[in-house]
KERO-586554 format. One record per residue (C-alpha): residue number from 1; residue in one letter; z, x, y. Coordinates in nm, 3 decimals. Layout:
BEGIN
[NUM; "A"; [Z; X; Y]] ...
END
This chain:
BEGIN
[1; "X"; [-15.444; 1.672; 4.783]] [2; "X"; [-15.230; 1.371; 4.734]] [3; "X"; [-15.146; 1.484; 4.373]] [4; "X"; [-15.071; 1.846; 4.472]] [5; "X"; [-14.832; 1.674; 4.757]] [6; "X"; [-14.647; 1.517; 4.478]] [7; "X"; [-14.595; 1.816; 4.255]] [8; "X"; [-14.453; 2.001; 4.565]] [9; "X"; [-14.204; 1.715; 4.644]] [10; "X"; [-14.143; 1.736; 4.301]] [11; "X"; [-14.095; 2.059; 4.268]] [12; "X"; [-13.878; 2.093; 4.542]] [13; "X"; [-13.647; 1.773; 4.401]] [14; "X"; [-13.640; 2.009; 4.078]] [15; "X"; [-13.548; 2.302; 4.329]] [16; "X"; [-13.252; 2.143; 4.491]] [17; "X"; [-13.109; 1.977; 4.155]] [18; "X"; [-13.128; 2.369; 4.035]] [19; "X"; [-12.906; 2.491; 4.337]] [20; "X"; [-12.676; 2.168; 4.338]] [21; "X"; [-12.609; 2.238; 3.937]] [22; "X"; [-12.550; 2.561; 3.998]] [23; "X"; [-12.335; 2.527; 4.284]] [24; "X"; [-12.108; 2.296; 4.088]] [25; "X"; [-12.143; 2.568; 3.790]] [26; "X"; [-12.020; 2.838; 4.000]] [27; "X"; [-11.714; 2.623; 4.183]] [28; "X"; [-11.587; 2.520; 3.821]] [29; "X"; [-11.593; 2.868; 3.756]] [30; "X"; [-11.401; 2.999; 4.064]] [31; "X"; [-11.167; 2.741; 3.987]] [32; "X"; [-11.136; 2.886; 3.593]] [33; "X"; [-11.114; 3.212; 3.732]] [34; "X"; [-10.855; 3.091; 4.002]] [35; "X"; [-10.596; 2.947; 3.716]] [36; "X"; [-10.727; 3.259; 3.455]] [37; "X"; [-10.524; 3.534; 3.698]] [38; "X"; [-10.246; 3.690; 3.560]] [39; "X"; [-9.919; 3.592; 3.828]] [40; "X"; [-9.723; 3.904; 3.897]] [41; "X"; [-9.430; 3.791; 4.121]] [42; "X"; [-9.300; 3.441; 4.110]] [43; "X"; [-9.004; 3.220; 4.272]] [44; "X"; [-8.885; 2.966; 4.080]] [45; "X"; [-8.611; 2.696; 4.296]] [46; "X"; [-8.529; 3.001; 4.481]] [47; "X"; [-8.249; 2.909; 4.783]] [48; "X"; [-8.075; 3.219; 4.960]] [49; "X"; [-7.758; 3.244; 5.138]] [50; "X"; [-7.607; 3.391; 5.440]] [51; "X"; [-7.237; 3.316; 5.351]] [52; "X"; [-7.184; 2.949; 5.378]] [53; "X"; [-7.550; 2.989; 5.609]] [54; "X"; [-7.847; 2.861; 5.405]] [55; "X"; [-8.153; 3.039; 5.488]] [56; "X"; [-8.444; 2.967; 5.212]] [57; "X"; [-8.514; 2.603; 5.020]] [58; "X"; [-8.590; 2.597; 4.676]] [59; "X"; [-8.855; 2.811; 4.699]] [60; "X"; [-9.169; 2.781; 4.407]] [61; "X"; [-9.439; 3.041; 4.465]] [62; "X"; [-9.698; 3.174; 4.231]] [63; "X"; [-9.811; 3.566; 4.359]] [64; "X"; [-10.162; 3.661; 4.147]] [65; "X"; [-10.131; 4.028; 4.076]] [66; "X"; [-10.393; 4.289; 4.223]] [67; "X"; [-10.415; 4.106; 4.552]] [68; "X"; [-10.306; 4.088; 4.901]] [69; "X"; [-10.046; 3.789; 5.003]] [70; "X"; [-9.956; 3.741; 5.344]] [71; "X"; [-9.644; 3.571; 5.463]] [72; "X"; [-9.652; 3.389; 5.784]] [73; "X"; [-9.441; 3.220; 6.044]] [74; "X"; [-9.267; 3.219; 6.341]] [75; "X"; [-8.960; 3.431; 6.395]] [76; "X"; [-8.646; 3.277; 6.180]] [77; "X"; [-8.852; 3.117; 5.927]] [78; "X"; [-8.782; 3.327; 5.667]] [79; "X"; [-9.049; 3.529; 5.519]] [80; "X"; [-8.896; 3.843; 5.563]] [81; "X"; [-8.552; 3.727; 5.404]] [82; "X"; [-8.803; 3.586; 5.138]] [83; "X"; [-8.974; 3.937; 5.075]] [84; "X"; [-8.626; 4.117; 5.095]] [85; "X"; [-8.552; 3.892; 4.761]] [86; "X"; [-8.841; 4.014; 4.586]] [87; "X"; [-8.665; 4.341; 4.522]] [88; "X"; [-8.324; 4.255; 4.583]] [89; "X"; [-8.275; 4.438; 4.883]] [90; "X"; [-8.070; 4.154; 5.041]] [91; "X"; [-7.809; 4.296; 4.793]] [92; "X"; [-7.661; 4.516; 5.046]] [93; "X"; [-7.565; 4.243; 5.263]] [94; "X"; [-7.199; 4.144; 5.179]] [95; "X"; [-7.208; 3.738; 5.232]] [96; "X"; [-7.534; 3.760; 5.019]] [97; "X"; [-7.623; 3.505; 4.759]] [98; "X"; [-7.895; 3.362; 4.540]] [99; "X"; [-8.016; 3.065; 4.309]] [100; "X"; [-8.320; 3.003; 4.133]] [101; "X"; [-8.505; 3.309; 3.951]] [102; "X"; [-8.708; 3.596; 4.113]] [103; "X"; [-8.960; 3.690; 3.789]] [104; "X"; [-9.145; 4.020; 3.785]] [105; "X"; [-9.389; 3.979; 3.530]] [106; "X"; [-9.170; 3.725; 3.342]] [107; "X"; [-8.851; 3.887; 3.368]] [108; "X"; [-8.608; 3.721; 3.578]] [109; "X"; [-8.503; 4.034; 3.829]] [110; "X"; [-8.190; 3.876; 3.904]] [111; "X"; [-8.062; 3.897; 3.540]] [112; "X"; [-7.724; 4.054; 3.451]] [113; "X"; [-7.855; 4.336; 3.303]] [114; "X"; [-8.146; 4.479; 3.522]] [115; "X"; [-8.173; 4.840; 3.671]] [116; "X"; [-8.206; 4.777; 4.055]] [117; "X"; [-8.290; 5.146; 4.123]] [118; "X"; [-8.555; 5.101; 3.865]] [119; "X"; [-8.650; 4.782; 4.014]] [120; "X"; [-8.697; 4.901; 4.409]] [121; "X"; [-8.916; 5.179; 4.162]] [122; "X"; [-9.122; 4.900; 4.031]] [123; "X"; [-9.118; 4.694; 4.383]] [124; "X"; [-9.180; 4.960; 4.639]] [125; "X"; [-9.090; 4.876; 5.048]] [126; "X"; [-9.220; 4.988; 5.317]] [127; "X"; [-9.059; 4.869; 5.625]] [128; "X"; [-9.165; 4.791; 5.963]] [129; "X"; [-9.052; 5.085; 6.171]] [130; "X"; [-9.164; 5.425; 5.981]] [131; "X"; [-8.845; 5.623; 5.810]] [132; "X"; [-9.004; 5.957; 5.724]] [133; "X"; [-8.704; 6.166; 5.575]] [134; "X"; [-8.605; 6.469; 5.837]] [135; "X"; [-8.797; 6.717; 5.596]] [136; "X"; [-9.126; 6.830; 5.558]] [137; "X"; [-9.412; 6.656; 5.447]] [138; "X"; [-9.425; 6.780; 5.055]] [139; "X"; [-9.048; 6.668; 5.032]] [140; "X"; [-9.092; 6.347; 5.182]] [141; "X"; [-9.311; 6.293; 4.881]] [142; "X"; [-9.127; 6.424; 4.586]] [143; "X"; [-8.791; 6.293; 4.648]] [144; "X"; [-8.908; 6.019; 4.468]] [145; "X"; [-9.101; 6.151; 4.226]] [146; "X"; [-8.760; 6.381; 4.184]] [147; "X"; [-8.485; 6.077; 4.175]] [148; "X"; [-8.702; 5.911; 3.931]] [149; "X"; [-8.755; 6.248; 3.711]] [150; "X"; [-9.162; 6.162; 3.665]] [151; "X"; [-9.289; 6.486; 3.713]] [152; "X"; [-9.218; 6.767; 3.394]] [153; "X"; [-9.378; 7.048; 3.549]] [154; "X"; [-9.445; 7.225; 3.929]] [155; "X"; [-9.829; 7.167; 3.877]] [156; "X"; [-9.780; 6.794; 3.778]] [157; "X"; [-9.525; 6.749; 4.109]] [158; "X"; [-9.780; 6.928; 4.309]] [159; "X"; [-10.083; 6.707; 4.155]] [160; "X"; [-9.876; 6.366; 4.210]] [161; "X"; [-9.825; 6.458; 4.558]] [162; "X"; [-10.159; 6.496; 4.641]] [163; "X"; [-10.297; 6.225; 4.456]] [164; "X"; [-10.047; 6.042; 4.646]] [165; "X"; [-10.145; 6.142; 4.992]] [166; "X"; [-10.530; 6.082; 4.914]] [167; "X"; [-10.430; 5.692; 4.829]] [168; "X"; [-10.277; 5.670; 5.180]] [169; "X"; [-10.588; 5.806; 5.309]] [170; "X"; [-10.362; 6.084; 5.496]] [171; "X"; [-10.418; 6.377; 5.236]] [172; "X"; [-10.749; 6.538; 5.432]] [173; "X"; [-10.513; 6.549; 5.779]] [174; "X"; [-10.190; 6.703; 5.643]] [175; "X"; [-10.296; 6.924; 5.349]] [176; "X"; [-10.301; 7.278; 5.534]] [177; "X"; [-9.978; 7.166; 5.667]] [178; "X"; [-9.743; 6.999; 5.410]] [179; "X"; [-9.485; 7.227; 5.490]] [180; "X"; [-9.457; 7.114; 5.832]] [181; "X"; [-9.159; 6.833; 5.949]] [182; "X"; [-9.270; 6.494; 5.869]] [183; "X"; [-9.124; 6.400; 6.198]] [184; "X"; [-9.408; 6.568; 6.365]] [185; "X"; [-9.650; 6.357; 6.257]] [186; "X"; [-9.797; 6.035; 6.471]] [187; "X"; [-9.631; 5.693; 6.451]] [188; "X"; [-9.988; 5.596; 6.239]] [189; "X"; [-9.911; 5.909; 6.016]] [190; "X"; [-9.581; 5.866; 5.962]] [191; "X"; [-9.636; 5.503; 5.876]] [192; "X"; [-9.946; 5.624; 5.604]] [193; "X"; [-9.679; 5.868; 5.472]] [194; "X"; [-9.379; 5.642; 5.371]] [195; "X"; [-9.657; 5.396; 5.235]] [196; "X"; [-9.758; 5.773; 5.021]] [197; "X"; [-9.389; 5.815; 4.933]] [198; "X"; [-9.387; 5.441; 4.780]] [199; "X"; [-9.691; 5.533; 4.606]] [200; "X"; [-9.587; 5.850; 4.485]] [201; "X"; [-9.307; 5.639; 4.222]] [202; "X"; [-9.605; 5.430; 4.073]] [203; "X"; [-9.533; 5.125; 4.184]] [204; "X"; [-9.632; 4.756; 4.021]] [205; "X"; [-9.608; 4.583; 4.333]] [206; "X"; [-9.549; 4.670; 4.705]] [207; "X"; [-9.369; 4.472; 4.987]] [208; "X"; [-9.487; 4.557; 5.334]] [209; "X"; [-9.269; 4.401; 5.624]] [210; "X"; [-9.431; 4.387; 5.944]] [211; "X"; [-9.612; 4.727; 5.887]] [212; "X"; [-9.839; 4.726; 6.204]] [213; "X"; [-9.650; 4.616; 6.473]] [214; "X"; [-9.541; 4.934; 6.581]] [215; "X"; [-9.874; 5.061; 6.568]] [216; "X"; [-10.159; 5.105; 6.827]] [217; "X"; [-10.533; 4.973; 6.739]] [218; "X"; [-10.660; 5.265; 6.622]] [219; "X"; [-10.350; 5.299; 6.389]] [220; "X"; [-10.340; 4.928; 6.264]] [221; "X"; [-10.690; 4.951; 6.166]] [222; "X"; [-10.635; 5.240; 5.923]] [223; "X"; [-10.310; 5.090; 5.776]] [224; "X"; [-10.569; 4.741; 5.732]] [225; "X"; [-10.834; 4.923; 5.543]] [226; "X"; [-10.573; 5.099; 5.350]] [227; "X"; [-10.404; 4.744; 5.237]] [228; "X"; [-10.704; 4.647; 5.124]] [229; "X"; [-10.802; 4.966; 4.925]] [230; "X"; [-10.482; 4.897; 4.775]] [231; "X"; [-10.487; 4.525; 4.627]] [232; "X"; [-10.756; 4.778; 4.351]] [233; "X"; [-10.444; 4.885; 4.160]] [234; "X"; [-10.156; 4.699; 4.297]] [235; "X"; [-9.992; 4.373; 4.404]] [236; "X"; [-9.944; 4.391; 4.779]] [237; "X"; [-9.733; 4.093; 4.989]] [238; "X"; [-9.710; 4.184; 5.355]] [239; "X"; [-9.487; 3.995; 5.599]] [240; "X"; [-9.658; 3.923; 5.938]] [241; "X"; [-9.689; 3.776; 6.304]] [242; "X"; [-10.051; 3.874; 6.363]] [243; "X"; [-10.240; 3.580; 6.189]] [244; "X"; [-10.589; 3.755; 6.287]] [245; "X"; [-10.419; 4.074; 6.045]] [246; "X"; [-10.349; 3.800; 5.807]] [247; "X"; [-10.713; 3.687; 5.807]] [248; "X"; [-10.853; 3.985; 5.766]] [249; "X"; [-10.632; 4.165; 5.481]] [250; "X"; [-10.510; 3.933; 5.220]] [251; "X"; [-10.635; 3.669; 4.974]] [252; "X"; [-10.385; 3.458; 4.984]] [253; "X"; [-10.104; 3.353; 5.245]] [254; "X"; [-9.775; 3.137; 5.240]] [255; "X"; [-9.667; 2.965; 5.587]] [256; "X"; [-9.294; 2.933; 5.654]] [257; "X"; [-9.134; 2.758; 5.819]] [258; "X"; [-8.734; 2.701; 5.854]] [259; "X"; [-8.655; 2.870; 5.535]] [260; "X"; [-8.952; 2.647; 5.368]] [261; "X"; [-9.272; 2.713; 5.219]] [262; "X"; [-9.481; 2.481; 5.407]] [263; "X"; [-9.786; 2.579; 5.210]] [264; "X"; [-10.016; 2.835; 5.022]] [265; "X"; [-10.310; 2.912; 4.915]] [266; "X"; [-10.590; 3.065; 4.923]] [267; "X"; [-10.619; 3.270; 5.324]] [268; "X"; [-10.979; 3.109; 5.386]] [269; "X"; [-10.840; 2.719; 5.333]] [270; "X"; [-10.511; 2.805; 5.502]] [271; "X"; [-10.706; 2.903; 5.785]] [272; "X"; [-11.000; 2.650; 5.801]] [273; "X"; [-10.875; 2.342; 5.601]] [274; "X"; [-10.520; 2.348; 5.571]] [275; "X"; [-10.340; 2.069; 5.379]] [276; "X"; [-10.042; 2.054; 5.599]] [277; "X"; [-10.058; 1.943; 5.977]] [278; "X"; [-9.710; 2.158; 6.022]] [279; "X"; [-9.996; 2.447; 5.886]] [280; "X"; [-10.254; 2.293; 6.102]] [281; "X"; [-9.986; 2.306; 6.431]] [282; "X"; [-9.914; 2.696; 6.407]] [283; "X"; [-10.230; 2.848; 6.290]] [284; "X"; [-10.369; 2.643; 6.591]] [285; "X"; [-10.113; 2.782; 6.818]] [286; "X"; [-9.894; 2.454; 6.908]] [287; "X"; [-9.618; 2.626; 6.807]] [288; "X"; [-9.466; 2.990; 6.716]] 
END
């Protein structure tokens, strides 16, 4: 009895030196597997201007492609001038100005020589109020696809707009009516369909600025499952307030604060063991 007690504690010794080696296996791989992915989008001493108004610090930020980043913050801190940058959208402002590089896949997208229509292509938008175009449905779609010239034929415009609307998960509620104004659609809808009209350009990457918050439950929730249906084939960064949305959608999240990135990494350790108390302060509700 004595000597079958033994093999069982020894066994079970054997048994937990098993799980702790593999435990340590499998972190040192996450961690390989953490530095192995490919960065997409990526700030390097970025600092943006208002005029002589400063309103983003050298700025360094990493992006992994195929992934959902959340930007978060209290109102003013910057992480919606931030994602402006990201496509250069902040180029319509006048007083505008920028140092430090912006690199989409390596290329610097502030460079003399870049296409910025090509770029917002590339780096699709889709902003926090829906801005369906006053047309129907279909056109909403192809204007795009139209500006862009990606379509050679009737059939392959027709097949890129449904292929479009089925990625926004909207194509089963408006196909026996894409004819019909887009303005007739809900507030949900209407949000599902500019996100379809960004798709419909094949886009790398897409910026979503407060995308929700116009948006009841019901709504929200569909817009959440489609973000995360998304990060399959693209880069997605979303800007937002709701830090339960942030929890729930993205991989990764950057706090801001006062034009600064306070911190980022992955969403789980921002929001159970962040490194910075500042982090610590607004996740926890102390301030924002």
């Amino acid at each position: 009895m004595l000597v079958k007690n033994r093999n069982m504690e020894n066994t079970s010794l054997e048994s937990k030196e098993v799980k702790e080696v593999k435990e340590v296996k499998e972190s040192k791989e996450n961690k390989e597997e953490a530095k192995n992915l490919k960065v997409e989008v990526e700030a390097e001493n970025l600092n943006f201007f208002y005029g002589e108004k400063q309103a983003l610090y050298s700025i360094n930020l990493k992006i992994p492609e195929k992934s959902v980043t959340a930007f978060i913050g209290p109102s003013g801190c910057g992480k919606s001038t931030f994602l402006r940058t990201l496509n250069r959208m902040n180029d319509i402002i006048v007083s505008a100005r920028v140092e430090g590089k912006i690199l989409l896949n390596n290329q610097n997208i502030y460079a003399p020589n870049v296409d910025v229509v090509d770029l917002r292509r590339r780096v699709g938008m889709v902003f926090q109020k829906s801005t369906p175009f006053p047309k129907s449905i279909f056109d909403n779609i192809v204007y795009g696809i139209k500006i862009n010239k990606l379509a050679n034929s009737r059939t392959e415009l027709q097949q890129m707009v449904e292929q479009a609307l089925k990625q926004a998960a909207l194509w089963d509620e408006v196909k026996d009516r894409l004819n019909d104004s887009a303005l007739a659609l809900s507030g949900g809808q209407q949000q599902r369909l500019c996100i379809a009209r960004t798709l419909a350009v094949m886009p790398e990457v897409i910026l979503m600025d407060e995308p929700c918050s116009a948006l009841d439950p019901i709504a929200t929730e569909k817009i959440e499952e489609l973000i995360v249906e998304l990060r399959e084939k693209y880069t997605v960064i979303i800007v937002t307030h709701n830090m339960q949305q942030a929890s729930r959608v993205s991989d990764y999240t950057a706090f801001f604060l006062l034009g600064q990135l306070i911190e980022f990494d992955e969403t789980e350790k921002i929001f159970t063991y962040p490194k910075e108390k500042k982090t610590e302060d607004y996740i926890t509700g102390r301030f924002g």
